[in-house]
N, C-alpha and C positions, 0 to 999 in steps of 0.2 A: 504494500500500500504506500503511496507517496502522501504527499502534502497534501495535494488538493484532493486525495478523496477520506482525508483524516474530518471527521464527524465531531463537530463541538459539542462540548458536554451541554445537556437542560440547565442552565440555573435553577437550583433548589428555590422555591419562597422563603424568606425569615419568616419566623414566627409571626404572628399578625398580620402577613400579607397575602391578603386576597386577590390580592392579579386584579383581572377584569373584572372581579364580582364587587369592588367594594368593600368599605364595611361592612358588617350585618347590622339587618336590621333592628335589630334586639341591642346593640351597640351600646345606646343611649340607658338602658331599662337594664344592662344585665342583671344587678343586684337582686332584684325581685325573682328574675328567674333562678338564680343560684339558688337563694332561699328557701324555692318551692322545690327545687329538685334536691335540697337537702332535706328536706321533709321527706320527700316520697322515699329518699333510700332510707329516711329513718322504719318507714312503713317497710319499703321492706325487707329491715331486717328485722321488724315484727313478726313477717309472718313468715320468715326463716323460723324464729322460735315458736312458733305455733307449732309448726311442722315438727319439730324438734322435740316438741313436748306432747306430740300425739293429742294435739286441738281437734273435735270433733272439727270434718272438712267440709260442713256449710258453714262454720263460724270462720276458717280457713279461704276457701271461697268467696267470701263476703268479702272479706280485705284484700283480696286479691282483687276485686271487683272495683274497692276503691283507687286502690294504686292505678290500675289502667284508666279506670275515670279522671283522673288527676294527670294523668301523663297523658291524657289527652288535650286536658287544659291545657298544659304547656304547650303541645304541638298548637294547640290553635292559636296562642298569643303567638307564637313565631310565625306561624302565616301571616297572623294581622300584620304584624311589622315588617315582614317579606314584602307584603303588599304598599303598604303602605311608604315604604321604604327603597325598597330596589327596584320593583317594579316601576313604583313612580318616578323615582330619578331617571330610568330608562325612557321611563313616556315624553316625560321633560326636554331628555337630551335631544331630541330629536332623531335619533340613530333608532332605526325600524328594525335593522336586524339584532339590535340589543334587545328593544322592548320583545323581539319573541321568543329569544331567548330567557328572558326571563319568564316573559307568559308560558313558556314549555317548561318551564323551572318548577315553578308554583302547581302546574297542573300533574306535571309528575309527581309533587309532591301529596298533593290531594288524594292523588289515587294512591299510592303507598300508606296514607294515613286510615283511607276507606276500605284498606283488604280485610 
């Protein structure tokens, strides 16, 4: 192989850089999200110990029913701000082929959220 068919390496991202996606849009708000997502692992490693302690498994169930209602919460506050946020800036920019990439973003993401 010579020079000119020597292949340069990807630049890695640093930490915190999103390339063409931007900030996220949760950016501004993360604190509340941390928060709730330290609750929920608090939940589950509740119902680790439930399991553990031979919890009848509708009281079992039940919490586990909560955790995913709750991490659904979350998921839908990151849409909101997906939307609200990257989407909109895209719609903004005037760059059409950004705005669908974002709108294929978000819709991918819906459907992953609705399986």
């Amino acid at each position: 192989m010579n020079a000119d068919d020597a292949v340069e390496p990807v630049p890695q991202p640093l930490p915190g850089d999103h390339g063409t996606q931007g900030d996220p849009g949760y950016h501004g708000s993360k604190s509340p999200y941390l928060r709730r997502l330290k609750l929920i692992e608090g939940q589950v490693r509740g119902v680790h110990r439930m399991v553990e302690e031979d919890t009848y498994c509708i009281d079992v169930l039940t919490q586990i029913s909560a955790v995913t209602k709750a991490l659904q919460s979350v998921a839908l506050g990151l849409v909101d701000d997906h939307i609200h946020h990257c989407v909109h800036d895209a719609a903004t920019s005037g760059d059409r082929e950004e705005l669908d990439r974002k709108m294929d973003e978000i819709m991918g993401a819906v459907k992953r959220l609705m399986k």
